[in-house]
C-alpha positions, 0 to 999 in steps of 0.5 A: 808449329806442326799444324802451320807446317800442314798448312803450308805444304796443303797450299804447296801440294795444290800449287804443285798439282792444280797451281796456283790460285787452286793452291791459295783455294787449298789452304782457304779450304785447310784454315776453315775446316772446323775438323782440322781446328779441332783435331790438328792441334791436338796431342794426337799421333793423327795429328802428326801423321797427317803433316808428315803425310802431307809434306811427303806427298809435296815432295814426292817426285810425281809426274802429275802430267800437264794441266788442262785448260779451265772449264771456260777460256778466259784470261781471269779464269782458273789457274792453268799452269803448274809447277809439278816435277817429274819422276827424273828426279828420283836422287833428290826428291824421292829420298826426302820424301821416302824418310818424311813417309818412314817418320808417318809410319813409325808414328803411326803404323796405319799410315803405311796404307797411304803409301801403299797405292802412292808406291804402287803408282810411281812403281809403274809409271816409272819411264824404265825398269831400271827407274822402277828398281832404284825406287823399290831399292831406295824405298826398301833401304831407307824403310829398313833403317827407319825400323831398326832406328825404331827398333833401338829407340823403342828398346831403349826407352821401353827396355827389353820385352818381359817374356823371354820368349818375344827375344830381347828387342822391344818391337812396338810396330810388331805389337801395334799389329799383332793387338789390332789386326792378327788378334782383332782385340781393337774391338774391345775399344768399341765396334762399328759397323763396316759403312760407319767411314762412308756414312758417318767418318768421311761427312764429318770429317769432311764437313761443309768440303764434301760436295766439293771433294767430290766434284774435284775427285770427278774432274780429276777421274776426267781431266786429270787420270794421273792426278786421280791415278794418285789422289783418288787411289789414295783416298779410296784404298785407305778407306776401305782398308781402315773400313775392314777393322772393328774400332773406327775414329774420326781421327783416323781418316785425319790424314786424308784432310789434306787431300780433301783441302786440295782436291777441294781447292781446285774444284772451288778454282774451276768454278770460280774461274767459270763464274768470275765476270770478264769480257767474254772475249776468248784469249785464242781470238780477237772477237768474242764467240757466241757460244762462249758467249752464251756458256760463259752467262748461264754459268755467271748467273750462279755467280750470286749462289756460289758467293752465297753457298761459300760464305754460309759454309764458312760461318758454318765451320767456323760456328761448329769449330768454335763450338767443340773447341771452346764450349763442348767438353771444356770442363774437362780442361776447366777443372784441371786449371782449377786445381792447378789454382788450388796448388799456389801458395795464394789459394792455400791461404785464402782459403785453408785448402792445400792440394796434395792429391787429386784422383779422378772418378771419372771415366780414364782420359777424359782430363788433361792429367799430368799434361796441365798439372804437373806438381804442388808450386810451393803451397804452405800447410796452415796446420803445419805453419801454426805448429812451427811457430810461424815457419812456413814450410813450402811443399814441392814434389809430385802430385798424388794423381789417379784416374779409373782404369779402362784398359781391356780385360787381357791387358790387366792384372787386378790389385787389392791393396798394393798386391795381386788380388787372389781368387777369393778377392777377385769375386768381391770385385763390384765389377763382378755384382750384379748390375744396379744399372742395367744400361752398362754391361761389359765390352764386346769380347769382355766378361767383366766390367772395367773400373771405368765402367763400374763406377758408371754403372753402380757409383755408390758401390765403387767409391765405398769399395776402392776407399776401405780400409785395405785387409791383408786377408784380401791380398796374396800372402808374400811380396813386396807391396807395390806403390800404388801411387806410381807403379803401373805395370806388374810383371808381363807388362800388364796394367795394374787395376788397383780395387783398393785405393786405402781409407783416407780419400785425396784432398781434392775428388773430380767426378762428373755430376752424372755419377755424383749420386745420393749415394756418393754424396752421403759418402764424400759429405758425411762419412768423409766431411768432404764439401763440394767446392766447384762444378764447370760446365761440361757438354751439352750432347753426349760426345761418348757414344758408349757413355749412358748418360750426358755428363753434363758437369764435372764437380770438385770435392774437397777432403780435409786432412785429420789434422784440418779437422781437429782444427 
C-alpha cells in the first residue's frame, strides 16, 4: 500500500513539475528501479520516510516557474506544460504538506535534513515579508504539535525514562540525537569513509538511473533554476550532511529515489522528445527549416541507441532486483517458514518432531523472527498423547525464541544465569579469551566482543559456554531472577546479554553452515543427541561487509526432548 502511494505522488510530482509524459517517464523510471524493488517494500523507517517525503513534496505549494520549451520544436516532442502551483496557496496546500513532512520526521529524524533546504527556499522565494512569516509561523505550529504528540505517544507506550534525572517524559527524537550525533556512538554499528555516498551509496542506490539523474540535474541547473533551487538543493544538501556521520547504509538516501525517478523522467522526456521521428516541420511555421531540419537528424540517428540503451538498462534492473530479492540471502526467510511448518499438528505426527522452542545462533536480526512466527498452531506432543491414553493435548502459547546479542557495549548489561554477571564471572566470558580466529575483533570504540561476534569468532567455545549448567557461584547473590525468555531490559534500559541460556538446548537450533564447525557438531550430535534436519541455500557473495566469511547456508537441528529419548 505504502509503496503504490510512493509511486503514484512520483508520477504527480513530475506531472506537476516537467508534465506529463515526464511524470509517465517518472513512474517507469520508479517501477524499475531494482533499489526501489527491494527496499520500499520492506519493514523499514526508510522506506516510509521516503512516501511521506515524496507525497509532501507533491503537495508542497512551490512555484516551480513556468516550463521551458524541449530541446527540438516538434509537435510530438517533450512535454511543455505543467501543472504546478503557486505559492498563493499557502492556507490550503502548505499545512497539508507541513503535517505529511512533520509525520517523515517523527518516523525518522534524519528526514528534517530534506526540508531544510525545501523551507529555506520557499522562505525566500516568498512574494512578501508578510507570506515569508505565515510559512515560518504555520511550520513552527504544527511542528510543535507534531513533537508534543510524539512526546505523549512515546511516554505512553515506552513509559517514563528510568533516570530520574531525564524527567518524566520519554523523548525518542532527544535520544535519537543524542546516540548519534552529540556522542557519535553510531560508529559502533560500523564506520565508513566520507566519500562512501558518492562513490558507493548514490551509484548503488541509483543504478542504471545515474547518467540520467545527472543529465536532468544539469538541464534543470540550465533550464529550470527554480526547479534546481528545489531538487538539486535537496539532493546536494542531504548528501553532504548524512556524509558527515560515521555509520553510512544504502537505506538511508532511500529518500532521495523518488527525486532521482523525477529528475530522471524528464531527462528521459527531453531526449525522447529530441529523438522521436516527425516531420521535421516546426509548429511556429508552415515550411520546415534547414537548421531543424539538420539538428532534428543528427539527434534521430541515436534514435536506434537509446532504444537499445533503455531496454538493456531495464532488464539489467529487473535482473539485479530479482536477484537480491528472490535468490541472495533467502534462506534467512526459507527457514523461518520451515519452522512455521514444524509448528502444525501435521508435521508433528508425521515426524514425532514438536517445535517448542527455536534460538537462533546466528548473527542478531538476520531472520524474520517473530514477524513470520509468532506461536505454536495446536501441535500435539506424541509422548504426551501416548501417556494419557490417546487424549491429544494441543500446545498453544508463545514460542521460546532467542537470538545472540549485538547491541553496543554501552547499551548492555551482561547476565549469567537470569541475574547480573559479578566481576568474577564477567572474566570468564568467551568474548573476553583470547582470539581463536584472529579475523574477528571488537568494534571501533569497543574493548570487547558482542555475543554475535563471539560466536563468529570461536563457535566451539560459545555454544558449550551459553548451554552449561547455570552455577549460583557465577551470579551476584540476592534478587530476583529474571526471565530470561522474555525479559529484556534491566534497570536503566539496558540490553540484557544473557551468557547463560541453561543446560538443556531448544527443540530446534538455527545456525548458518560457516559456524557449523566440528566442533559445534560434536556438540549438538553427540553430547546433546540433536540430528540435523534441514539446510537452505543462503547467498552467494558476502552481503555483511563485517561478516568473516560467506554464510552461504543456514542449517536446522533438531534437539529431542528427555522424554523422546526414553522413547
Amino acid at each position: 500500500g505504502a509503496a503504490g502511494l510512493g509511486d503514484l505522488y512520483v508520477y504527480r510530482l513530475g506531472v506537476r513539475v516537467f508534465g506529463e509524459r515526464a511524470g509517465r517517464w517518472a513512474l517507469a523510471c520508479s517501477l524499475t528501479s531494482w533499489f526501489n524493488f527491494y527496499c520500499i517494500t520492506r519493514t523499514f523507517s526508510n522506506s516510509l520516510e521516503a512516501v511521506l517525503t515524496v507525497v509532501a513534496l507533491s503537495l508542497w505549494p512551490m512555484d516551480y516557474g513556468a516550463a521551458v520549451a524541449p530541446l527540438l520544436p516538434s509537435k510530438a516532442g517533450a512535454s511543455a506544460t505543467t501543472t504546478a502551483v503557486t505559492t498563493t496557496d499557502i492556507t490550503t496546500s502548505l499545512p497539508k504538506a507541513l503535517a505529511v513532512a512533520a509525520l517523515a520526521v517523527l518516523v525518522r529524524p534524519t528526514s528534517v535534513l530534506v526540508w531544510i533546504p525545501v523551507g529555506v527556499v520557499t522562505v525566500f522565494s516568498a512574494n512578501s515579508l508578510r507570506e515569508a512569516a505565515r510559512v515560518v509561523g504555520l511550520a513552527c505550529c504544527i511542528g510543535s504539535f507534531a513533537l508534543a504528540l510524539c512526546i505523549v505517544a512515546d511516554t505512553t507506550f515506552y513509559g517514563p525514562p528510568d533516570d530520574p534525572s531525564q524527567g518524566k517524559w520519554t523523548f525518542v527524537l532527544r535520544n535519537f540525537v543524542s546516540f548519534n550525533l552529540i556522542n557519535g556512538l553510531d560508529k559502533l554499528y560500523g564506520a565508513h569513509p566520507w566519500h562512501w555516498y558518492l562513490s558507493q551509496g548514490l551509484p548503488a542506490v541509483f543504478g542504471g538511473l545515474l547518467p540520467t539523474v545527472a543529465l536532468g540535474g544539469y538541464w534543470v541547473c540550465k533550464r529550470r533554476p527554480k526547479v534546481a533551487r528545489v531538487f538539486v538543493s535537496i539532493m546536494v544538501f542531504v548528501t553532504l550532511a548524512l556524509s558527515m556521520t560515521a555509520h553510512k547504509e544504502f537505506r538511508f538516501v532511500l529518500p532521495l529515489l523518488p527525486l532521482a525517478c523525477v529528475l530522471s523522467g524528464h531527462a528521459l522526456d527531453l531526449v525522447d522528445g529530441a529523438t522521436k521521428p516527425s516531420s521535421g516541420k516546426s509548429p511556429h511555421s508552415n515550411s520546415p527549416t534547414t537548421t531543424t531540419k539538420t539538428t532534428r537528424a543528427s539527434w534521430q540517428a541515436w534514435r536506434g541507441t537509446f532504444v537499445a540503451v533503455l531496454a538493456c538498462v531495464c532488464v539489467l534492473n529487473i535482473a539485479v532486483a530479482a536477484f537480491v530479492s528472490l535468490v541472495h540471502q533467502r534462506g534467512a526467510v526459507d527457514v523461518v517458514n520451515f519452522l512455521a511448518g514444524e509448528a502444525t499438528a501435521t508435521t508433528t505426527r508425521v515426524t514425532g518432531r514438536m517445535l517448542t522452542s527455536v534460538h537462533f545462533l546466528t548473527p542478531c536480526h538476520a531472520t524474520p523472527y517473530h514477524s513470520m512466527l509468532h506461536v505454536i498452531q495446536g501441535a500435539v506432543d506424541p509422548v504426551e498423547r501416548n501417556a494419557n491414553e490417546g487424549r491429544s493435548w494441543p500446545r498453544h502459547g508463545p514460542l521460546g525464541m532467542r537470538f545472540l546479542d549485538c547491541s553496543p557495549e554501552i547499551m548492555v548489561v551482561d547476565y549469567c544465569g537470569g541475574r547480573a554477571c559479578d566481576e568474577a564471572a564477567r572474566k570468564l566470558l568467551p568474548r573476553h579469551a583470547e582470539p581463536a580466529r584472529g579475523e574477528v575483533g571488537p568494534r571501533d570504540g569497543e574493548t570487547t566482543l558482542s555475543q554475535s561476534a563471539a560466536f563468529e569468532r570461536d563457535p566451539g567455545v560459545m555454544i558449550r559456554h551459553l548451554y552449561r549448567q547455570r552455577s549460583v557461584a557465577q551470579v551476584e547473590g540476592g534478587g530476583r531472577v529474571m526471565d530470561n525468555q522474555s525479559q529484556r531490559f534491566a534497570n536503566g534500559g539496558k540490553v540484557v546479554a544473557e551468557w547463560h541460556w541453561g543446560g538443556q538446548v531448544p527443540s530446534h537450533v538455527v545456525l548458518f553452515t560457516s559456524e557449523e564447525t566440528e566442533s559445534v557438531k560434536a556438540f549438538l550430535a553427540e553430547e546433546k543427541r540433536c540430528s540435523r534436519i534441514a539446510d537452505f541455500f543462503h547467498e552467494l557473495i558476502q552481503g555483511d561487509i563485517h561478516a568473516s566469511r560467506i554464510r552461504g547456508r543456514i542449517a536446522v537441528w533438531y534437539c529431542p526432548t528427555p522424554q523422546h529419548l526414553r522413547r
